[in-house]
C-alpha positions in Angstrom: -32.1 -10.7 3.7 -29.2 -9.3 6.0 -26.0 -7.8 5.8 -22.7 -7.7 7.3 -21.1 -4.8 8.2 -17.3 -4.1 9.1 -16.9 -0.7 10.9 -12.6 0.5 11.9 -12.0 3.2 13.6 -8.6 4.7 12.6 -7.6 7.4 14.9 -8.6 6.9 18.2 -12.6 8.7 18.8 -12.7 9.5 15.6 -16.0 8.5 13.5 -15.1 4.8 12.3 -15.3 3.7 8.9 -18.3 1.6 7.6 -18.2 -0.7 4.9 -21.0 -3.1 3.9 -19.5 -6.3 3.4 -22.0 -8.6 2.0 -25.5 -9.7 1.6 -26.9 -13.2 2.4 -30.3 -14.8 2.7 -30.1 -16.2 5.7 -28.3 -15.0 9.3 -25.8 -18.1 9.2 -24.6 -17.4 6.1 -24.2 -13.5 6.7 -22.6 -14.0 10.1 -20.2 -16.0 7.7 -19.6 -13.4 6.0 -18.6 -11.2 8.9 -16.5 -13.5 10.7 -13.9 -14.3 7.5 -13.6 -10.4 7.5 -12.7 -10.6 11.5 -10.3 -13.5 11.0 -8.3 -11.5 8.0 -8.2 -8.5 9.7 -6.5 -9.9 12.7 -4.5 -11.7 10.0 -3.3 -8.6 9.0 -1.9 -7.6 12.5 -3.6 -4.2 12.0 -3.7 -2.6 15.9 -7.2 -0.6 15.3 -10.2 -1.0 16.9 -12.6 -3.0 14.5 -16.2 -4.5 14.7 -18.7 -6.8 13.2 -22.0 -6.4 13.0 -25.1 -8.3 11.1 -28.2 -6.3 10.5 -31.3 -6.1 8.2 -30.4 -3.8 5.3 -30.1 -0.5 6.8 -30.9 -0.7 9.9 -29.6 0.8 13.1 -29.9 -2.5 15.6 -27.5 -4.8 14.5 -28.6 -8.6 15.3 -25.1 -10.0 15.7 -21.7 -8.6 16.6 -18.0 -8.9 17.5 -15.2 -6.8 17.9 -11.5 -7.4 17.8 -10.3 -6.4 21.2 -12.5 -8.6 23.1 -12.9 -11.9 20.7 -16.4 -12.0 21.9 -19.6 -12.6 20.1 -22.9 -11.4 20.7 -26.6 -11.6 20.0 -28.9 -9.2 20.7 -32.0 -10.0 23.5 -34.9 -7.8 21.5 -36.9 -8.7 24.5 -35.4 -7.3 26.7 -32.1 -4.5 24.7 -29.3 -7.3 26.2 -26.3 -8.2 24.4 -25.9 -12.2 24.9 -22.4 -13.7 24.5 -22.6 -16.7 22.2 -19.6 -17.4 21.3 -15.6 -16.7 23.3 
């Protein structure tokens, strides 16, 4: 099981909101998940800093993420701690 997480930040260094999104079986499906939240929040021209992440319930290394300001996504390398750009 995995989840996808949407974290905002609001004010500029301030501690971001988190909010658990959804909860899927498999990764594909969850990064699913995550990515229709990234699409409507740049739908909804908000101008905050936003990211993405998909993780095992609770944990603290997330397996996928993405972020608004770049448009990047990444997986993480848990060989080696490298983020790996998988998708522009």
């Amino acid at each position: 099981m995995y989840e996808a997480v949407e974290f905002v930040e609001k004010e500029r260094g301030a501690d971001p909101t988190e909010r658990v999104l959804g909860r899927a079986p498999t990764m594909d499906e969850t990064v699913a998940i995550a990515r229709a939240a990234w699409h409507e929040f740049e739908a909804s021209g908000q101008d905050l800093y936003a990211w993405w992440l998909v993780r095992e319930p609770g944990a603290t290394l997330a397996l996928w993420i993405a972020d608004n300001k770049s448009g990047k996504e990444f997986v993480l390398d848990l060989r080696t701690g490298e983020l790996i750009q998988v998708r522009a």
